[in-house]
C-alpha positions in Angstrom: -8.0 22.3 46.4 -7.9 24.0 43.0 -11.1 24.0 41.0 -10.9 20.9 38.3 -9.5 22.1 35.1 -12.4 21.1 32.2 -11.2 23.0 29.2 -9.8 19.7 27.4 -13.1 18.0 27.8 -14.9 21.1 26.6 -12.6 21.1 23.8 -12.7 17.5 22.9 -16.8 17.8 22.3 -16.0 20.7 20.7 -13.7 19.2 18.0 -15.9 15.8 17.8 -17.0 17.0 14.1 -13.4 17.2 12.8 -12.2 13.4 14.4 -15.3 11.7 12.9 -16.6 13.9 10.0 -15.1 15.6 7.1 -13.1 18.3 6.6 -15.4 22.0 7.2 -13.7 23.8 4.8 -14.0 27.9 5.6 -15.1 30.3 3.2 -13.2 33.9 2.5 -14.0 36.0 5.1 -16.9 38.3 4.5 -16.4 42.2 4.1 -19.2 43.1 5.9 -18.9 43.5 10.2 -19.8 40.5 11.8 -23.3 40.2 13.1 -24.7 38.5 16.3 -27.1 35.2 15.2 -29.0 33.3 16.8 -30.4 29.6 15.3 -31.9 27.2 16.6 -30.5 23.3 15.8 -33.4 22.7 13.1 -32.0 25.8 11.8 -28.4 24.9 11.7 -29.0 21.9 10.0 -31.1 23.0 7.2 -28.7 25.8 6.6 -25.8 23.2 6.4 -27.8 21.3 4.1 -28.3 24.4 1.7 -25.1 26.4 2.4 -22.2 23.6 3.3 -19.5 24.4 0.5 -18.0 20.6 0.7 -21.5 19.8 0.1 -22.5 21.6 -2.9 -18.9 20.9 -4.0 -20.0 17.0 -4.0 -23.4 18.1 -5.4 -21.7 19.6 -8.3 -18.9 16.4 -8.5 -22.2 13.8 -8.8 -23.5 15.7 -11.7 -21.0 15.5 -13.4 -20.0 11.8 -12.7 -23.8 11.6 -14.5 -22.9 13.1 -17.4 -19.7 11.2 -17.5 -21.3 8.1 -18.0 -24.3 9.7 -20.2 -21.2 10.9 -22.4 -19.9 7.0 -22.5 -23.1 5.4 -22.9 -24.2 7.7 -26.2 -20.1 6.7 -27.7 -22.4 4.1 -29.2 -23.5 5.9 -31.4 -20.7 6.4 -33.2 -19.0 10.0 -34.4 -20.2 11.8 -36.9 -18.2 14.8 -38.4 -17.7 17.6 -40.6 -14.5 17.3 -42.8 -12.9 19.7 -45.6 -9.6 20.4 -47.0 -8.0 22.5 -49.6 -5.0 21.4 -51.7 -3.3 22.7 -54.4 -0.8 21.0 -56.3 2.3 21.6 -58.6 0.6 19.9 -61.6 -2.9 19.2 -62.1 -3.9 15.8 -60.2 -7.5 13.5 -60.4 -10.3 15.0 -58.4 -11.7 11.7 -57.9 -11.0 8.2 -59.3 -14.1 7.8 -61.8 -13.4 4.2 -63.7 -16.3 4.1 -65.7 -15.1 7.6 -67.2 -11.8 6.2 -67.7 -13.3 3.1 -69.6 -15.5 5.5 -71.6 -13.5 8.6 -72.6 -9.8 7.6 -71.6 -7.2 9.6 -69.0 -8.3 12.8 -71.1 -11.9 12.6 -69.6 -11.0 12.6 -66.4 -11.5 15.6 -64.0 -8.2 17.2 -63.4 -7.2 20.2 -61.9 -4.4 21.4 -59.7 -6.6 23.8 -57.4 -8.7 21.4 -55.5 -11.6 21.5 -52.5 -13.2 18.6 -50.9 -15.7 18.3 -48.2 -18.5 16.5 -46.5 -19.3 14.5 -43.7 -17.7 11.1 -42.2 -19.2 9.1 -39.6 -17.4 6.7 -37.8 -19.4 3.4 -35.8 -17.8 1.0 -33.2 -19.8 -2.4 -34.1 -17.6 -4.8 -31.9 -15.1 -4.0 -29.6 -14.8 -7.7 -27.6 -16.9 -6.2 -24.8 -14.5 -3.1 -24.2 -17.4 -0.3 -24.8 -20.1 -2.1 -23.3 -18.0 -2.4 -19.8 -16.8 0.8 -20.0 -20.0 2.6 -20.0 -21.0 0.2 -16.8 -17.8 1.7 -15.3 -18.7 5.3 -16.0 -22.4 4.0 -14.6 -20.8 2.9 -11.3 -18.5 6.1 -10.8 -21.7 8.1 -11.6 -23.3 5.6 -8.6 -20.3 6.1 -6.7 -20.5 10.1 -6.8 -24.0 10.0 -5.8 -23.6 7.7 -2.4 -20.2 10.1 -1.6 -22.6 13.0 -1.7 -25.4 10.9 0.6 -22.5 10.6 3.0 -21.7 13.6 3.1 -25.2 15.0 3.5 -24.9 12.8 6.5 -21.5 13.7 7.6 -22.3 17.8 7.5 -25.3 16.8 9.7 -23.2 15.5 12.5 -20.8 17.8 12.2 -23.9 20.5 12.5 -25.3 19.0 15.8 -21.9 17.8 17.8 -20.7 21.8 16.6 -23.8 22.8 18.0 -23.8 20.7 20.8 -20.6 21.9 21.9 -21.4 25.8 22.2 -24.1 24.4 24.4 -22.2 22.7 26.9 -19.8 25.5 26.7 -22.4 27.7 27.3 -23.5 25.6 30.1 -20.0 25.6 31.7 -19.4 29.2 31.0 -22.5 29.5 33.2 -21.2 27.4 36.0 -18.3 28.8 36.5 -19.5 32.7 36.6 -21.8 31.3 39.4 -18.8 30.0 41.3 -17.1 33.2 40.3 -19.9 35.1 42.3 -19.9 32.5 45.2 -16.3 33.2 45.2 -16.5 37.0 45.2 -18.9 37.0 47.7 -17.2 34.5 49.9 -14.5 36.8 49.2 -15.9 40.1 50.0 -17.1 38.3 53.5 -13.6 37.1 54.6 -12.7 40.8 53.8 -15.1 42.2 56.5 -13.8 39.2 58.9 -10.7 40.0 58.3 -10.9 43.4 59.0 -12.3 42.9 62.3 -9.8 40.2 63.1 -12.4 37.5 63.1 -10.7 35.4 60.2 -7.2 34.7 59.4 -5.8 36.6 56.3 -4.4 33.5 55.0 -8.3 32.5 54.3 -8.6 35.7 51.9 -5.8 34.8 50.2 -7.1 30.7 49.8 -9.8 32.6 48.2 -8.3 35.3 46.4 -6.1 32.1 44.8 -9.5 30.4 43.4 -11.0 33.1 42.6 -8.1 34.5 40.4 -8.2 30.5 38.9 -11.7 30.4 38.1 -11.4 33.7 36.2 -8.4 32.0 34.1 -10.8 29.2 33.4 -13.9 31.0 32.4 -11.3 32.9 29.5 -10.6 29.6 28.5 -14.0 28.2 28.0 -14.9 31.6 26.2 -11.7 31.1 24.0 -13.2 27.6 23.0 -16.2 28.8 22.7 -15.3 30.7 20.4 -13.6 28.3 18.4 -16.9 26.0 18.2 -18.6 29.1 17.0 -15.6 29.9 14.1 -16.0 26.3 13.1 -20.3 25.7 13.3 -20.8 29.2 11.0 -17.8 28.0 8.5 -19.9 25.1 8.3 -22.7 27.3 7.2 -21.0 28.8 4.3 -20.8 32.3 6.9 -18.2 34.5 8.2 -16.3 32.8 11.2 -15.9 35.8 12.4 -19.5 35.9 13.7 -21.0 35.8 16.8 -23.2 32.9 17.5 -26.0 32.4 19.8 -27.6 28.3 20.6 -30.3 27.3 22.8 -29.5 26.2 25.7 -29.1 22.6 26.2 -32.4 20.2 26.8 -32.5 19.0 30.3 -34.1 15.3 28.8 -32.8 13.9 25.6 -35.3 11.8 23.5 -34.3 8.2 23.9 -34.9 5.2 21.7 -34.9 1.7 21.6 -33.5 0.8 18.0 -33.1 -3.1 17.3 -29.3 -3.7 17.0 -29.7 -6.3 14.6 -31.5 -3.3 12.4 -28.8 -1.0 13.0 -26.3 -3.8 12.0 -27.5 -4.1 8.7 -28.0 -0.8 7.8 -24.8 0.3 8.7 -23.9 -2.3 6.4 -25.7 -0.8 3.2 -23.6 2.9 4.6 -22.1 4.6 2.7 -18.5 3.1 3.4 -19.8 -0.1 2.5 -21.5 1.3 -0.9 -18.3 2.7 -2.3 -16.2 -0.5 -1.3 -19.0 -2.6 -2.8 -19.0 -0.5 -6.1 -15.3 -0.4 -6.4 -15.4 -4.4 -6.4 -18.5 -3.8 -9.2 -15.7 -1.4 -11.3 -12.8 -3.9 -10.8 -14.8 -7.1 -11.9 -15.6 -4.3 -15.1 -12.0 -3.4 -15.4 -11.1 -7.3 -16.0 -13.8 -7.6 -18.7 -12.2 -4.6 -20.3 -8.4 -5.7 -19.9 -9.9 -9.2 -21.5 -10.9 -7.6 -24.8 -7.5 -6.8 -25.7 -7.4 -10.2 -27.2 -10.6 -10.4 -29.2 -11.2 -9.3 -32.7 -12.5 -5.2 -32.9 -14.9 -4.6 -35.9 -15.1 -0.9 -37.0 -17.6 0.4 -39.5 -17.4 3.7 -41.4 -19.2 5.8 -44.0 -18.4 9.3 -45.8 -19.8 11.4 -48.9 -17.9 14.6 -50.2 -18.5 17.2 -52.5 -15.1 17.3 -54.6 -14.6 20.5 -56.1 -12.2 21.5 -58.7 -11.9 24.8 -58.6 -10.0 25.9 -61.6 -12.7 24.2 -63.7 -15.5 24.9 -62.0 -16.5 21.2 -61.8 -18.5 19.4 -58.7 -18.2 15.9 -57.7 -19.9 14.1 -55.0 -18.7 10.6 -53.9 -19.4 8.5 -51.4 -18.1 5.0 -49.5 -18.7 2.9 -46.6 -16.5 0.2 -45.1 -16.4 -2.1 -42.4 -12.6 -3.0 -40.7 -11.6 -6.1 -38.3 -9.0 -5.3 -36.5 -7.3 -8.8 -35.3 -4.7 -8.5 -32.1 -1.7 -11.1 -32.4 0.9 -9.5 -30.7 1.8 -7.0 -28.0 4.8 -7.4 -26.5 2.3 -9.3 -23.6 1.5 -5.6 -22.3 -2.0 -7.0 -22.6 -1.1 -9.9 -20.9 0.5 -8.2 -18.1 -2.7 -5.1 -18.1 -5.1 -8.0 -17.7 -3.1 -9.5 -14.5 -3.2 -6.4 -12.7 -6.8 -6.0 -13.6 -6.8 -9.3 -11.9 -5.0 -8.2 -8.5 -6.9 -5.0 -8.9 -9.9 -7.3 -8.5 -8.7 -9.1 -5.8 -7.9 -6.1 -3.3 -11.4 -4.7 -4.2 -12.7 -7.4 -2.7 -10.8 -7.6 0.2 -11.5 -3.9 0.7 -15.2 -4.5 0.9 -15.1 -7.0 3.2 -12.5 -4.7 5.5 -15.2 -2.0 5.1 -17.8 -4.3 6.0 -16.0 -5.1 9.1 -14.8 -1.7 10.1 -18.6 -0.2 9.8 -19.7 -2.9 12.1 -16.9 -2.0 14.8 -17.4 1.6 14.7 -21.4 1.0 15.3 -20.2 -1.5 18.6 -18.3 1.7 19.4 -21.0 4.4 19.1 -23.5 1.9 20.8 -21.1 1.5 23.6 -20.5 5.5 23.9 -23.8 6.3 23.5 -24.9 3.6 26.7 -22.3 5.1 28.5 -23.2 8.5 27.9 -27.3 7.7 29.5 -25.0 6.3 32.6 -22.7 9.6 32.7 -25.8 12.0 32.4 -28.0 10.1 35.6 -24.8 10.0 37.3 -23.8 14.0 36.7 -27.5 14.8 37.5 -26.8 13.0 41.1 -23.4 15.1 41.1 -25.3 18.1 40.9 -28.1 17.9 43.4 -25.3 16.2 45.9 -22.5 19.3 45.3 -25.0 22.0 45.6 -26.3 20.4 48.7 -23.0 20.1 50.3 -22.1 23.5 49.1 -25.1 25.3 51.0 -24.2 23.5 54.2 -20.5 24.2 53.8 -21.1 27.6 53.4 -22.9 27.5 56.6 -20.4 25.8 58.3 -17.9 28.3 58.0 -20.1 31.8 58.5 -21.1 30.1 62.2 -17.2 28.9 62.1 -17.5 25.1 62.5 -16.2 24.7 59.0 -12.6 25.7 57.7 -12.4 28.0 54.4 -10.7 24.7 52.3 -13.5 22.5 53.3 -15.9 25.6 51.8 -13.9 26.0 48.6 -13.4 22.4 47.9 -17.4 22.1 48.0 -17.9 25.2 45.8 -15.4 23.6 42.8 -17.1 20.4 43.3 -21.0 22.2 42.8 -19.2 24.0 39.6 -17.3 20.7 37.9 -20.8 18.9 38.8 -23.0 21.7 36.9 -19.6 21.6 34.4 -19.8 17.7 34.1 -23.7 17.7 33.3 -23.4 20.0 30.5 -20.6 17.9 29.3 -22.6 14.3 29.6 -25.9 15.8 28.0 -23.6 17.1 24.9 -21.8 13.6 24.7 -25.0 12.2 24.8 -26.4 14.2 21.9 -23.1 13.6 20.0 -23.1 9.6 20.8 -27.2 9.3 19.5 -26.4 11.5 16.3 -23.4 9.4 15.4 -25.1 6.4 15.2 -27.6 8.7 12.7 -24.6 9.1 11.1 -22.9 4.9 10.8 -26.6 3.9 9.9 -27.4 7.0 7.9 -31.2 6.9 8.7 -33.1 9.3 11.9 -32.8 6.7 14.2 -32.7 9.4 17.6 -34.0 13.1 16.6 
């Protein structure tokens, strides 16, 4: 019997991260030679928190959602600017309408002059735009909201992706381990049969049974290394490092720190997730977005104020003047494109709301789910730690069996791949279990198992 092939469960720890969290993008590959490191899991995750590119990327995206809607909320204030232009004209032309020079020395008292400069300020004030400002700068409030709780998930998404990562190059570790101690059972077993052999005690077809599992074993541990070094590629990429590294973990704990949350807790803060946020403040936005399509019909009043300096330059004569003016601005008709922007505002409303409540639903699911996992995970690890003391018993008295020759040499390989898958299958169930507890940190976003 061939020894249990465990590369795809390796492999499926190993890659938890990428099914569940987001993307771990990789950085350029450094140009200096890659170094061996060794971190603890406190370690890890701090590092993630300060180095993670996707991240610092949403760090930097939050900002500026904040300025965004600091940006929209000073448009209040109005615009005020710095206007000049230059002109010159074919015939002299007024510099500025003056009617009570007009009225006292005629058109020949007038400032003319074909070479003209005029310049000042203008400042421009939105006094009533039908609600339209005041619900856009709530919009810009809530994507500034929204930016924030994205990077809070995230923060929380890099963390699990940290400690399943991490928990994978342990179990690997733990399996690579197993299965270089049936690798040495083997080649002892093997280097036994030899001597039996040789002195016609044992068939030679037993040195080839174990020559066959021995070779298989070897195939395996290159596997296990191969993912191993995968995990470690994609845990140091997480860091902001060089992939190319070599990484060294602790070893695995042999108890994991239980706890008793209340599920009705964990229900509603996986209801205030981050998921559930964004959906929520998407249905905030749309409900805005309606208010804003609305103000297309109302009445829009405008007011506005400038003084210039208007210069004549080919008689050396400065005038200042100065207005202020306040315009209404009356919609009637549009063709019904505000009619029809206002009904999709509508529908967009509609599907917001049905989006929260689908992300309200799928947050509770997926923490049934990781409950569900992580209960079966305290079931896999008390049954893989019977596995283990039960195969390594039945290995020693296999082994025993066949050196006084009441056992056959299947009956002693069969018990040495069992010992190994147990050891294998313990290493496995602790890292599931660490993965299962730290996704739940992850639905509820709080420190609920540490």
């Amino acid at each position: 019997m061939k020894t249990p092939v465990l590369r795809l469960s390796a492999l499926t720890v190993a890659l938890s991260a990428a099914i569940f969290g987001a993307d771990i993008p990789a950085p350029a590959p450094a140009a200096s030679p890659s170094r061996v490191e060794h971190l603890s899991l406190a370690e890890v995750v701090a590092e993630a928190f300060r180095s993670n590119p996707g991240l610092q990327a949403r760090t930097h995206a939050a900002n500026a959602a904040t300025s965004d809607a600091r940006a929209a909320n000073r448009s209040r204030f109005g615009d005020l600017s710095a206007v000049a232009s230059y002109s010159y004209y074919s015939d002299d032309q007024i510099i500025r309408p003056m009617s009570r020079e007009l009225i006292a020395s005629g058109m020949g008292g007038l400032p003319w002059d074909r070479d003209q400069l005029h310049y000042g300020l203008a400042y421009q004030v939105p006094l009533f735009l039908g609600g339209r400002l005041v619900n856009q700068v709530a919009i810009a409030r809530l994507e500034a909201q929204k930016s924030e709780t994205l990077r809070e998930g995230t923060h929380w998404q890099v963390r699990f992706n940290a400690v399943s990562l991490y928990a994978a190059a342990q179990a690997l570790d733990r399996v690579e381990a197993a299965l270089a101690g049936q690798i040495d059972a083997l080649s002892q077993t093997k280097a036994d049969i030899d001597r039996m052999v040789a002195i016609g005690k044992r068939p030679e077809v037993d040195r080839l049974k174990v020559e066959d599992d021995l070779a298989a074993a070897q195939a395996q541990q290159a596997a296990v290394m191969a993912d191993r070094t995968k995990v470690s590629s994609l845990l140091l990429a997480l860091l902001g490092r060089d992939p190319a590294g070599t990484l060294v973990v602790d070893s695995l704990p042999n108890t994991i720190p239980a706890a008793s949350p209340d599920r009705r807790e964990l229900r509603d803060l996986a209801m205030r997730a981050t998921s559930v946020r964004i959906a929520d403040l998407d249905a905030a936005q749309a409900n805005r977005a309606v208010a804003v399509a609305r103000s297309a019909f109302l009445p829009q009043v405008v007011g506005s104020a400038n003084y210039l300096e208007n210069t004549g330059l080919g008689i050396h004569r400065t005038l200042d003047t100065w207005g202020a003016s306040l315009g209404v601005v009356i919609p009637i008709f549009s063709g019904t494109a505000d009619a029809q922007r206002f009904h999709a505002a509508r529908e967009r409303q509609a599907a917001s709301r049905e989006a929260l409540a689908q992300a309200q639903l799928q947050a509770s699911a997926s923490l049934q789910d990781a409950l569900a996992r992580l209960d079966a995970s305290h079931v896999s690890v008390v049954a893989a730690n019977a596995r283990v003391a039960a195969s390594g018993e039945a290995a020693r008295i296999e082994q025993v069996r066949y050196q006084t020759g009441a056992g056959s040499i299947e009956d002693l390989l069969r018990a040495l791949a069992r010992k190994e898958a147990a050891f294998s299958a313990l290493a496995l169930a602790r890292a599931d279990q660490i993965t299962a507890a730290e996704r739940i940190n992850t639905l509820v976003e709080k420190e609920i198992f540490k």
